[in-house]
N, C-alpha and C positions, 0 to 999 in steps of 0.2 A: 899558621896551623894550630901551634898551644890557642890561640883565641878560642881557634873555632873548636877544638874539643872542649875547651873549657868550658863553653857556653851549652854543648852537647850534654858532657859530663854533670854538671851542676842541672840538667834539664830530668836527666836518668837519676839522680842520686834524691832530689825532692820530688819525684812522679808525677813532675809537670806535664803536662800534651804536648803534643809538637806543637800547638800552636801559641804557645808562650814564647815560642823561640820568634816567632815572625818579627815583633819589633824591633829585636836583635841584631838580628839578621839582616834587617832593611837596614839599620843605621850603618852596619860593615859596607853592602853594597853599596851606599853610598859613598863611603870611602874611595872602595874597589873603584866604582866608576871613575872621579875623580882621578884615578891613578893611572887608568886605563887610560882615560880620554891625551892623558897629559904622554904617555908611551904612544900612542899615535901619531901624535902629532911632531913627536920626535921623530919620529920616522919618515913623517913629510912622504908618504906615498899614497898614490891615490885609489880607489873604490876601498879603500877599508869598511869594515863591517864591524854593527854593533853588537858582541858578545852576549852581552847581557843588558837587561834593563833592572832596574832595583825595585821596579812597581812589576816585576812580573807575579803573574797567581800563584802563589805560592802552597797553594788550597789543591795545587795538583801533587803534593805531596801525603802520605798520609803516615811515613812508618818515617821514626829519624834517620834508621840508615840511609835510606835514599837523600833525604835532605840534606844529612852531614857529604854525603858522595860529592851532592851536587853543589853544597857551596864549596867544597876543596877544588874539584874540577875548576868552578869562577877565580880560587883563588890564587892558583897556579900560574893558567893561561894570562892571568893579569901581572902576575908577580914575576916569573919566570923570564931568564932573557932571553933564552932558545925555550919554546916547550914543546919541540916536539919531538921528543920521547913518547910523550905521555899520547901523545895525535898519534903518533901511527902505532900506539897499542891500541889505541881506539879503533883505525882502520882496520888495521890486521884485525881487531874482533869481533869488527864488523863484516870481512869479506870470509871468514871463517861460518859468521850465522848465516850468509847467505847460500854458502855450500851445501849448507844443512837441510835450509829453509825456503829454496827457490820457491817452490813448486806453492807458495803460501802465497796471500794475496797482503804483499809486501810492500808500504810505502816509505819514501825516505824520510817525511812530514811526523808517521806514526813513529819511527825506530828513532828521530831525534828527539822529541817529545817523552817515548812512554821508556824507552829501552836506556839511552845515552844523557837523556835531560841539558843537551843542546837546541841551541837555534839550527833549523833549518837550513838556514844561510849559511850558518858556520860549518856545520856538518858534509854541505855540499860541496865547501870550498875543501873540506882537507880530502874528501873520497876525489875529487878531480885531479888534486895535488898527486893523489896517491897512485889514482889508476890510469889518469891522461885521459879520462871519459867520465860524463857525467852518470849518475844514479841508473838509472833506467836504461840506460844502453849497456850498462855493464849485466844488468841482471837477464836482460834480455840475452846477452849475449851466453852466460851457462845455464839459460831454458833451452834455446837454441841446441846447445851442447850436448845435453842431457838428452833431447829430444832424436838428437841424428846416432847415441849410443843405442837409445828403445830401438827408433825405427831399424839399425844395420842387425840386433843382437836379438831381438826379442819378433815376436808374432803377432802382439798388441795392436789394434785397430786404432786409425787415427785420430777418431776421439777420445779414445782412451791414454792415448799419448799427449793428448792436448791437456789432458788433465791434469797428469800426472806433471805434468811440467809447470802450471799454473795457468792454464788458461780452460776459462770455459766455456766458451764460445771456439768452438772444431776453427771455423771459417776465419777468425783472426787469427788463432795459432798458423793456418797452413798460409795465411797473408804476410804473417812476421816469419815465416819459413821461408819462403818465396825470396823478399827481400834479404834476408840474412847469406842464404845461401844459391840463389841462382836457378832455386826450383821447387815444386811441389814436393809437398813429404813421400808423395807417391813413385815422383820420380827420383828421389833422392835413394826409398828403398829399393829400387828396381836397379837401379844402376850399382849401388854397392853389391847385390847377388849376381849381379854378373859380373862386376869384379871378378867375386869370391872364389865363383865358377871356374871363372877363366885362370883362377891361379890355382887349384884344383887342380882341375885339368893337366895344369901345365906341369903337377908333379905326381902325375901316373903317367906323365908323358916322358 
């Protein structure tokens, strides 16, 4: 980590671009790699996954903090003998944005690339780690959530629920409804007001 601020620091102190950092950088990850591949193999277990590559574009960077983030993240996960500390602060801030963010047209490809500056592959492996369900089923599953609070609580039309939840096409929303929960959003609200009714009722009774 002194490396890598050093080569930061020394980047910020002569008004280099980030892009004098690249050949730097490449020769570290080539280290990195090296070190990495040689921890894997220690481990002798099978489907591992490649972290990083050291020819990645590095041209998706543009400001150093993000660069410097993202090769301390590489340099960690390689160097580290447990890292997951640092994994499931990641998750956690990942299931925290989607609490926020459902309702946004969210993919896991877009959030490890532009938000996390992981692989894909990687990303997908610690959210399954973490939730026992992959990407898409879990988001699915607080639209779903969110949607059966509109439908029992509010008066909203079920497009306008669709929406709100992140779908916008009505007719896939009430098809992922369907399957999620055993019924049309229509009869899902009908049934919770007669619930509602009947426990009502039952205390003026």
């Amino acid at each position: 980590e002194k490396i890598v601020d050093g080569l930061f620091d020394d980047c910020l102190t002569s008004g280099e671009s980030i892009y004098s950092l690249y050949n730097g950088i490449i020769k570290l990850f080539t280290g990195l790699r090296r070190a990495y591949y040689q921890k894997i193999e220690e481990q002798a277990s099978t489907g591992n996954y490649f972290l990083f590559d050291f020819k990645v574009d590095l041209y998706q960077f543009h400001e150093l903090g993000e660069l410097r983030q993202y090769v301390k993240m590489i340099l960690r996960e390689v160097c580290e003998e447990e890292g997951e500390t640092e994994n499931h602060e990641l998750i956690d801030d990942l299931l925290a944005y989607l609490e926020m963010h459902y309702a946004n047209d969210i993919t896991l490809n877009e959030l490890a690339e532009h938000k996390y500056f992981v692989s894909a592959g990687h990303l997908s492996r610690l959210f399954k780690a973490k939730t026992g369900m992959n990407f898409s089923k879990y988001l699915m599953g607080i639209r779903m959530q969110k949607a059966a609070e509109y439908l029992e609580n509010t008066e909203f039309e079920i497009t306008d629920i669709a929406s709100f939840t992140g779908y916008n096409d009505a007719s896939h929303f009430t098809q992922n409804f369907r399957k999620f929960f055993g019924m049309t959003p229509t009869e899902f609200r009908a049934r919770k007001r007669g619930q509602k009714s009947h426990r009502e009722l039952e205390k003026k009774l």
